[in-house]
N, C-alpha and C positions, 0 to 999 in steps of 0.2 A: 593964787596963781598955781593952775595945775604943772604936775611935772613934766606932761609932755611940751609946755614951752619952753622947758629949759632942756632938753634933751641934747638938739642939736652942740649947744655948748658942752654938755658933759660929756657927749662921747666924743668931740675935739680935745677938749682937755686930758681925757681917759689915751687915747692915742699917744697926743702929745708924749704923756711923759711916760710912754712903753717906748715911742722913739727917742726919748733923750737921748740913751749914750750914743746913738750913733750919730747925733748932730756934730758940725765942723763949725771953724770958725767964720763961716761965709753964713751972715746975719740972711741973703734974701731964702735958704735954704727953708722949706716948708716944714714944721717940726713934725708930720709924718709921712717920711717918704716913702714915693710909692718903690715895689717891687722893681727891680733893675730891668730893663729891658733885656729882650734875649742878646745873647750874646756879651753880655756885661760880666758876666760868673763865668770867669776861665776855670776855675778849677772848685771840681763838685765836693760837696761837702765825703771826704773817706768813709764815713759811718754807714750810711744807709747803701752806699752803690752796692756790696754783698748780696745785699735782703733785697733790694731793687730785681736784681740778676737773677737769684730765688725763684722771682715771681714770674721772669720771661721764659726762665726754664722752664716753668710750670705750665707754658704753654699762651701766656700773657704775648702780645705782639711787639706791647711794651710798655712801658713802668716809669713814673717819676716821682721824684718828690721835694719839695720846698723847707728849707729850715729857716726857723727865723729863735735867733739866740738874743735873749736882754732886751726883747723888742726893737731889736735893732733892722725895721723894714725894710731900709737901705743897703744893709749888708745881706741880706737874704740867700742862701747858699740852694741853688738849685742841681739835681742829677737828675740825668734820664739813662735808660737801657735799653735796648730793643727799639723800635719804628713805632710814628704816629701812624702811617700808614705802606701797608704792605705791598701796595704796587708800586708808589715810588719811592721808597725808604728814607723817605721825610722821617727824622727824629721827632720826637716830642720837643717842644717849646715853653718857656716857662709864663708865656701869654697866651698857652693855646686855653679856647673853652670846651667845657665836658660837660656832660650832664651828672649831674650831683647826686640824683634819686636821693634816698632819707635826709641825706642831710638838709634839705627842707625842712624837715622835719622842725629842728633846734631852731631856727628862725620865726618858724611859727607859733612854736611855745614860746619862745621870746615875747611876740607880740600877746600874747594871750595873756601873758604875767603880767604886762606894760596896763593892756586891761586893769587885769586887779588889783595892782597898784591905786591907778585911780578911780576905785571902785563903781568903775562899768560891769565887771563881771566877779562872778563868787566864786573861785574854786570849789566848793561844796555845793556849788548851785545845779541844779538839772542841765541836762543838756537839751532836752524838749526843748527849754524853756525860751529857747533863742535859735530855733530853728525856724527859717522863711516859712510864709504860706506853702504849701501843696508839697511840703518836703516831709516823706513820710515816718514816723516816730515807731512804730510799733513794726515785728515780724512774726516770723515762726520761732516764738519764744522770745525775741528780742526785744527791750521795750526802752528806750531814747529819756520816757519818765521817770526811769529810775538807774539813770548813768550820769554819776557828774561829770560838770567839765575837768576835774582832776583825776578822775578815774582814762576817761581819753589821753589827758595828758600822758600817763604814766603807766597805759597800755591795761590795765587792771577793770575796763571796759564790758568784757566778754565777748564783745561786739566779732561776727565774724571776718575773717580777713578775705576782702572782697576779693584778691588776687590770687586768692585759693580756690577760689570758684574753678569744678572742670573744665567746665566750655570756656569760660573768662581766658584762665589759664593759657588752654591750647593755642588761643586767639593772640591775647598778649607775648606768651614766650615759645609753645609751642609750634607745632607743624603748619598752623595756621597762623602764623607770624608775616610769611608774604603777603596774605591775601588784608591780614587786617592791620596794617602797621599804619595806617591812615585812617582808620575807625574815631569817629570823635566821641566824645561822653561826657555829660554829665556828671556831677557828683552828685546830683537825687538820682539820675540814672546807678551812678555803681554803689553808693549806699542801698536804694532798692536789691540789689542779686546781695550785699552782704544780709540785708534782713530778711533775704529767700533761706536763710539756712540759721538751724540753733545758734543759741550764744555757744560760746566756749565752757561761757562759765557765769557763775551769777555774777552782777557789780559788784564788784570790789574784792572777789574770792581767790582773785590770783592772778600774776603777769600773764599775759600772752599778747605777744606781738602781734599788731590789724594795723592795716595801710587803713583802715575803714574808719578808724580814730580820729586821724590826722586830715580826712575827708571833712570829717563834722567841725570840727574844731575850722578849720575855711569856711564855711560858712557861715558859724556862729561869729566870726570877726565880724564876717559880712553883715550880718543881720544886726552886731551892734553898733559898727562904726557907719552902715550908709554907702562903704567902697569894699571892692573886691578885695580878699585876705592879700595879695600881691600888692595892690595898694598901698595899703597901710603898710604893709615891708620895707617897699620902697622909701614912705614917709619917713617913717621911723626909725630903721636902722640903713637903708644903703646909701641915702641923703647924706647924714649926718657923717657918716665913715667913710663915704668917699669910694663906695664899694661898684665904681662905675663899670666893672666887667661880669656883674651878676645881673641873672633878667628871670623870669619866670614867663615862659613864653606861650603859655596859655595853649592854643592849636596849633602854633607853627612848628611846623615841621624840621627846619631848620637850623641849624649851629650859627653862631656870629662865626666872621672872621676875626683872628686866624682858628682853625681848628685841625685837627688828625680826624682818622675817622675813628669809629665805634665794632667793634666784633663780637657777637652773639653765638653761640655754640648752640647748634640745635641737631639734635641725632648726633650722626658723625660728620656734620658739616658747619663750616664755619661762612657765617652769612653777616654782609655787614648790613650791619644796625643804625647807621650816622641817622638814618630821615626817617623820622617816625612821629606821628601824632603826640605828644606829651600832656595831654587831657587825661588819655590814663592813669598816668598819677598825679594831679591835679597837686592839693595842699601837702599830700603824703611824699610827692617827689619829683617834680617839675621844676628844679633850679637849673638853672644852668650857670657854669661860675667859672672861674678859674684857682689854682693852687694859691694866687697871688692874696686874691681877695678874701678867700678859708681862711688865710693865715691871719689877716685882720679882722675878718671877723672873730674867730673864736678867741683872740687877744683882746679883744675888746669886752666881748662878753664875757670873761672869765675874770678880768680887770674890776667889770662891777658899771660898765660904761652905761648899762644898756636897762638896768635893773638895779632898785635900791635894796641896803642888805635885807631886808625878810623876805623877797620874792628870788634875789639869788639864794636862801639857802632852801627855798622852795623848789628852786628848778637843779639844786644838787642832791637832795630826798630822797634818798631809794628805799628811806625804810620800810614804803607799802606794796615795796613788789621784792624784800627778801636780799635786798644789796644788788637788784640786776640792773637798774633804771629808774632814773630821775623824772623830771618834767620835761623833758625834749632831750635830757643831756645823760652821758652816763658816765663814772669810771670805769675805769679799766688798769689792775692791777699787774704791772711787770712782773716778771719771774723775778729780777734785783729786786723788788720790792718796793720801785718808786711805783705811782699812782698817776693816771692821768686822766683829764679829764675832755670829754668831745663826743663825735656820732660817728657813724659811716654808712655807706648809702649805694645803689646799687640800683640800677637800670639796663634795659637791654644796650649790650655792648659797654658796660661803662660799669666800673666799681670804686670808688674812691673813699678814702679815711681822714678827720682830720681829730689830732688829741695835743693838748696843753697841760703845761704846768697849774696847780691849781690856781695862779697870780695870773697865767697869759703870758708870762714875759719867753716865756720859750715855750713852743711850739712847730708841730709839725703836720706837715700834709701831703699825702700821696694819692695815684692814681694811676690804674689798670685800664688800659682799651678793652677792656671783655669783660663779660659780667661771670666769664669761668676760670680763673685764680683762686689759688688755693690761701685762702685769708689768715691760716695760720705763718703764711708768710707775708703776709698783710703786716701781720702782729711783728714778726722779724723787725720790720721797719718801724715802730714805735721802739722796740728795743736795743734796736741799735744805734737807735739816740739816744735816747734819756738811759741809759744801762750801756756807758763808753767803757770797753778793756779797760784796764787800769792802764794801761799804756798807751791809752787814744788820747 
């Protein structure tokens, strides 16, 4: 019996009992409940509102964030600061959706692990070696035959980063952002411009961050399991956790309801970003989510729900890029000294973070309507959870 039929039972179970303590004595209560509706959290958790405010000062429209303490789903403590949106000064909501950019990211090394677990794929295996027909392996310099799939994982690739491209660039976030914010792509299309240009660096000789990694790695799901990398997400982890307010929307342009909108900073103008083709970042950063479902997700994963222990302490590994990054996941060292562990992610108009205790049981997650906030006060808000006054 492979492990993915037992999946769906262990990340029920794995939930389960991160929601324990906050179950009642009312037997029909579901052992993981979901995120409170808006309006349920009268009073926002004191810790982050500071670092929240930080970040609207810094020009953000406006800032939230979600705590969830002992795995307690149901008590889940949300703040907002500043407008979802600037015409009507709608607040932020604790069910509105965003687009998530990297944090994709960790879901898909998820699924890639879930792979090697059940030895569909080899982390030390090529990455050629599982790439569709007419998808092409070789560039100027670059060669797909000699990059493993853990080298993508864990960024150590060389691979160049497709959204560095000038002209790509301009199109995606620059001046040329009106004209092409509805351009569609491929990922043999924008893998092709990442292998118009040298690697960075030889496989395996050193980190450097590529959106163009996380491109391959979608397809290579593709080419093993038969379904598109979103597929298999869906199957495998937003099925089984109940994570019904995440979608990977492929070409649509659109936000679910409810949503705020999105604000892009381009020259000295601010241009909203809400409707845009999301094929440009396809496997590297096409989620769309909410604060609610982060919070379960990375509780989950970090819990051990999702992966058995030799592929979690594979996807916590940073030995081979120097302590920077893991397999989809990274820490991230407080100034107090605690350690947390998660991604963050970043698309036009939209910036979001989410980091956990190494167990999952406490966690947090925030997000920016602009992809121009200043992330050192990003970090504020991991800090001013997990690192309370001694008087908080």
């Amino acid at each position: 019996m492979t492990m993915r039929s037992h999946r769906p039972a262990t990340v029920a179970v794995a939930l389960a009992a991160l929601a324990a303590p906050s179950l009642t004595a009312c037997t029909t209560a579901p052992p993981a409940a979901r995120v409170p509706p808006v309006g349920t959290v009268t009073r926002p958790p004191a810790t982050t509102v500071p670092a929240l405010r930080r970040l609207v000062e810094d020009g953000a429209p406006g800032a939230a964030s979600l705590v969830t303490r002992d795995g307690r789903f149901s008590a889940s403590r949300f703040a907002t600061v500043g407008v979802a949106d600037l015409r009507s000064g709608r607040r932020m909501a604790a069910r509105d959706h965003f687009r998530a950019g990297s944090l994709t990211k960790t879901l898909v090394a998820t699924v890639v692990l879930q792979l090697v677990a059940e030895g569909r794929l080899a982390l030390d295996g090529t990455a050629a070696a599982h790439l569709p027909p007419g998808v092409p392996a070789t560039g100027d310099g670059a060669d797909l035959r000699k990059v493993t799939v853990r080298q993508l994982l864990d960024h150590t690739s060389g691979l160049f980063n497709y959204t560095d491209d000038r002209r790509l660039s301009r199109q995606l976030y620059g001046k040329g952002f009106g004209a092409h914010r509805y351009d569609r792509y491929t990922p043999a299309e924008l893998l092709r411009i990442a292998l118009g240009h040298p690697p960075t660096a030889a496989p395996g000789a050193r980190y450097s961050y590529s959106n163009t990694n996380y491109l391959v790695l979608g397809m290579i799901i593709k080419a093993v399991t038969g379904h598109p990398y979103a597929a298999e997400i869906r199957r495998r982890i937003l099925v089984p956790a109940g994570l019904d307010d995440t979608s990977f929307p492929g070409t649509d342009p659109t936000l679910p309801a409810p949503h705020g909108r999105a604000y892009s900073r381009i020259g000295d103008r601010r241009v909203d970003a809400t409707s845009l083709d999301p094929s440009r970042a396809g496997a590297a950063g096409e989620m769309v989510t909410t604060l609610g479902d982060l919070n379960r997700f990375f509780s989950a994963l970090l819990a051990g729900a999702f992966l058995p222990p030799r592929q979690m302490a594979e996807i916590r590994s940073e030995k081979r890029t120097g302590g920077t990054y893991g397999l989809g996941l990274y820490a991230t060292e407080l100034p107090c000294g605690v350690t947390v562990w998660g991604h963050n992610g970043d698309i036009n108009g939209s910036f979001a973070q989410t980091a956990g205790s190494a167990d999952g049981r406490h966690v947090v997650s925030y997000r920016v309507n602009t992809d121009a906030a200043d992330r050192a006060h990003g970090t504020g808000v991991l800090t001013s959870e997990f690192c309370p006054a001694p008087h908080a």
